[in-house]
C-alpha positions as CSV (number, residue, x, y, z in Angstrom):
1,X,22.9,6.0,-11.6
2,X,20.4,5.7,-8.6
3,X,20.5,8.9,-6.0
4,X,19.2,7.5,-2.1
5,X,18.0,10.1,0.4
6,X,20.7,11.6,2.3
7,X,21.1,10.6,6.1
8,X,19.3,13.9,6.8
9,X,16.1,13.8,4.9
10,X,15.4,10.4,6.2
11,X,15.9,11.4,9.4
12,X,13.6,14.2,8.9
13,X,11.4,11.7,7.0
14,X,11.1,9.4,10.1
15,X,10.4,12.2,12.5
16,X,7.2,13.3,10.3
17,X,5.6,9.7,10.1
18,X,6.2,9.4,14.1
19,X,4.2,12.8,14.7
20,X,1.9,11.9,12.0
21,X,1.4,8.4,13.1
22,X,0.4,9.3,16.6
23,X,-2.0,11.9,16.1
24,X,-3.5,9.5,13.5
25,X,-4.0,7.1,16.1
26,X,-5.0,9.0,18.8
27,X,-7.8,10.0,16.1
28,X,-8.9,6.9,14.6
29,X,-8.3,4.2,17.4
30,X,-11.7,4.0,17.9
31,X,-12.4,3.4,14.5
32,X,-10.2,0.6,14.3
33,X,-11.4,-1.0,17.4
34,X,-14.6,-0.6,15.8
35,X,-13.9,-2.5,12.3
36,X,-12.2,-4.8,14.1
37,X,-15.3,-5.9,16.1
38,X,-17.6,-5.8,12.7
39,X,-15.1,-7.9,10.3
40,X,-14.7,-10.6,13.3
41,X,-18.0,-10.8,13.1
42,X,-18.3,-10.9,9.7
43,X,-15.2,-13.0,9.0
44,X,-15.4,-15.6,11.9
45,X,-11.9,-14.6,12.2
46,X,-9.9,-12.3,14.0
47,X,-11.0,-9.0,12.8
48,X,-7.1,-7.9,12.0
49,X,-5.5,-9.4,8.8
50,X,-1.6,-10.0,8.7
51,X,0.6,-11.0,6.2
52,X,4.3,-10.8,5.3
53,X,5.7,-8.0,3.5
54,X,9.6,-6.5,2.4
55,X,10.4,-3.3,3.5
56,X,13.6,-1.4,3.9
57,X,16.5,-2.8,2.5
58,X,14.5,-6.2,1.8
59,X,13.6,-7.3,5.0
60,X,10.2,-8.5,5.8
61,X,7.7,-7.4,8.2
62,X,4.1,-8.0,9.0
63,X,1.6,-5.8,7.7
64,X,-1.4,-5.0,9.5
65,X,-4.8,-4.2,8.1
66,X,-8.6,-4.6,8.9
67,X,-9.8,-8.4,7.7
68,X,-11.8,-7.9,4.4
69,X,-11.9,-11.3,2.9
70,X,-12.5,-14.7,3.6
71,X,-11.2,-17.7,2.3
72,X,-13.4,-18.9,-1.1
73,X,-12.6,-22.6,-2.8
74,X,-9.8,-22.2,-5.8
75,X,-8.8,-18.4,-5.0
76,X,-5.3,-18.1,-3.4
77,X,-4.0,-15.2,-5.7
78,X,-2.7,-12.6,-4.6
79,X,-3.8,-10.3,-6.8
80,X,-7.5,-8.9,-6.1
81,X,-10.6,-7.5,-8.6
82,X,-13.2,-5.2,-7.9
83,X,-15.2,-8.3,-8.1
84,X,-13.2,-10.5,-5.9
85,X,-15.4,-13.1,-4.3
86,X,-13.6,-13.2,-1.4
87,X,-14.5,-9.8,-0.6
88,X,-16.9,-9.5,2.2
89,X,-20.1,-7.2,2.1
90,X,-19.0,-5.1,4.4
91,X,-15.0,-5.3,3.9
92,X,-16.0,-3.6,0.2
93,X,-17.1,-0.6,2.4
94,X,-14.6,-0.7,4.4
95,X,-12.0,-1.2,1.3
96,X,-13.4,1.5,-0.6
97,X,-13.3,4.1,2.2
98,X,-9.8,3.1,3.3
99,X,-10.6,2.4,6.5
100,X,-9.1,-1.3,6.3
101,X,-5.3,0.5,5.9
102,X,-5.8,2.6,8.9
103,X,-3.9,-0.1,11.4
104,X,-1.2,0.6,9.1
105,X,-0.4,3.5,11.4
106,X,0.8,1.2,13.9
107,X,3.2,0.3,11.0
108,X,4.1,3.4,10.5
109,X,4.8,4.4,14.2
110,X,7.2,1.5,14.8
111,X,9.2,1.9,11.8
112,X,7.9,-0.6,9.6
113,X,6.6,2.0,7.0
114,X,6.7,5.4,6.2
115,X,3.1,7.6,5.3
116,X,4.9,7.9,2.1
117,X,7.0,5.5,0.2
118,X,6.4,2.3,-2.9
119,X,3.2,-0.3,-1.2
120,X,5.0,-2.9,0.4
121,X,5.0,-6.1,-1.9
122,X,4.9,-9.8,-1.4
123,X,8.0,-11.7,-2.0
124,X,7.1,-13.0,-5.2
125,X,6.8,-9.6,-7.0
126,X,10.2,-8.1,-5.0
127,X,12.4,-10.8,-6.3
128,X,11.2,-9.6,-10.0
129,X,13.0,-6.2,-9.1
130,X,15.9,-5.2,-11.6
131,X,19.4,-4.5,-9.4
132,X,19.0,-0.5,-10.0
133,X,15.0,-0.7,-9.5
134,X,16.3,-2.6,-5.8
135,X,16.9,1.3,-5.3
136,X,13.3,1.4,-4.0
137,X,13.9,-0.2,-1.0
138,X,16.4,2.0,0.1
139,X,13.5,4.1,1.8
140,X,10.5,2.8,4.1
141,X,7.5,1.2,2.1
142,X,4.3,3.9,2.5
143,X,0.6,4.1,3.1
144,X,0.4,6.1,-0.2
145,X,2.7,7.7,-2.7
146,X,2.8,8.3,-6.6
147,X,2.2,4.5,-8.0
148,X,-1.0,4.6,-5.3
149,X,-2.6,7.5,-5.9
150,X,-1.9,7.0,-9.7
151,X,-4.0,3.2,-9.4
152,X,-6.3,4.3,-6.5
153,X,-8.6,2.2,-8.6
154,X,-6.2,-0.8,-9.3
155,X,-9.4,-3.8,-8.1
156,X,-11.2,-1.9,-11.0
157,X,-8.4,-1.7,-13.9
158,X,-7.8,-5.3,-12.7
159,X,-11.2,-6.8,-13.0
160,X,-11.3,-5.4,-16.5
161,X,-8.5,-7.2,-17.6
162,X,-8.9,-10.7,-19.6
163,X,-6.1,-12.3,-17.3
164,X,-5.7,-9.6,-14.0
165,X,-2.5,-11.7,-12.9
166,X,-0.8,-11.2,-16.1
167,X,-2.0,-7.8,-16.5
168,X,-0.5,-6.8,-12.9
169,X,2.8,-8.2,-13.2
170,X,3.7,-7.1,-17.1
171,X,1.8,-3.8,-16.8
172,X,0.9,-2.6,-13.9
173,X,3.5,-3.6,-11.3
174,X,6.5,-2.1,-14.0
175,X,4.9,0.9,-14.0
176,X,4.7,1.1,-10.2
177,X,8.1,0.2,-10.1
178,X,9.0,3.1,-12.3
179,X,7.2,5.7,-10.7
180,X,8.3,4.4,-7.3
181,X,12.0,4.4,-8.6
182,X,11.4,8.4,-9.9
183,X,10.0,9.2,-6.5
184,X,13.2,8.1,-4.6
185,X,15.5,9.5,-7.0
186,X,13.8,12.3,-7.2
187,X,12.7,13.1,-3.2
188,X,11.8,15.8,-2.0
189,X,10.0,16.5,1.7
190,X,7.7,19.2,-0.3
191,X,6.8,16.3,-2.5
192,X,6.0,13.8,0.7
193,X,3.3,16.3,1.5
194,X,1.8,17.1,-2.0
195,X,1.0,13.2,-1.9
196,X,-0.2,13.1,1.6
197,X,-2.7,16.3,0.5
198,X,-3.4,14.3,-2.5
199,X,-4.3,11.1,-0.8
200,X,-6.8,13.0,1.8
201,X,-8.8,15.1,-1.3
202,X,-8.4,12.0,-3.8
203,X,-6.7,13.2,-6.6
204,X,-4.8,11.2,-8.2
205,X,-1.2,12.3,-9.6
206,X,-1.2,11.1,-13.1
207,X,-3.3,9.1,-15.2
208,X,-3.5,5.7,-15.2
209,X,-2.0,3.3,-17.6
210,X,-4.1,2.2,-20.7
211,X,-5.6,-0.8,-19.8
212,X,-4.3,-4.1,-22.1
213,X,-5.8,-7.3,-22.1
């Protein structure tokens, strides 16, 4: 049986990522404006990336992040290595330190996302969702949360892997799911801040699954 917040915590929730979101802002606006100006540069491109997402109760919305990648002849999946030749030279610094999620905010502020939640997915990998896993996107998608902190290094478990798309979607996206789907049933506002705290001193919540080729 799946458990959804109560109207009460998600109201709460919501009130959290608005304060949160603006003082983030008002903090890193110019740090933004600034990686926006170097990956345009670097890119050719506009310096802000967008793509489609699904967020609460499966309906999409554009994601916003710092361009770090530009189009390379025969890659077009999804799915992205440590090793990635699309990668730019500076968009590995920039996706290392985070600093490419930090529009996200903006997200965040309007309602798209939450600071803590499942990562927003592409299509392809929602419509693999189980009818009681759907139970995840009864809550806002989030900048970090138990699956991310758990595969913080997710380009690097991927690159090691003989086939990384397989890998992803028969290993690591089920276990995402599943610790997504614990974290909803599960919620707590206490918990929403132990991963936030988590997140900012880089300590990951459990150990990451044993890589399989």
């Amino acid at each position: 049986m799946t458990t959804e917040l109560t109207r009460l915590q998600a109201a709460i929730k919501r009130a959290i990522d608005i304060i949160l979101a603006m003082a983030g802002l008002a903090l890193t606006t110019w740090l933004i404006a600034l990686a926006w100006m170097v990956a345009r540069l670097e890119t050719g491109r506009s310096g802000f990336f967008v793509q489609q997402r699904i967020g609460l109760h499966g309906r999409p919305f554009n994601i916003v992040k710092i361009r770090t990648m530009k189009p390379v002849a025969g890659f077009d999946t999804v799915v992205t290595t440590e090793h990635d030749p699309r990668i730019t030279r500076i968009g590995r610094l920039f996706r290392r330190a985070k600093i490419d999620e930090l529009p996200q905010l903006y997200n965040v502020l309007i309602g798209d996302m939450s600071f803590v939640g499942p990562r927003p997915e592409v299509a392809s990998y929602i419509d693999l969702l189980s009818a009681e896993d759907r139970v995840i996107l009864s809550v806002r998608p989030g900048l970090t949360g138990p699956a991310t902190l758990k595969y913080r290094n997710e380009e690097r478990l991927l690159g090691q892997a003989s086939d990384p798309e397989r890998y992803n979607r028969e290993v690591v996206f089920p276990d995402k799911v599943r610790l997504n789907r614990e974290y909803v049933e599960r919620y707590t506002l206490l918990a929403d801040f132990v991963y936030v705290w988590r997140t900012i001193v880089q300590r990951p919540s459990t150990k990451t699954a044993r890589h399989q080729s």
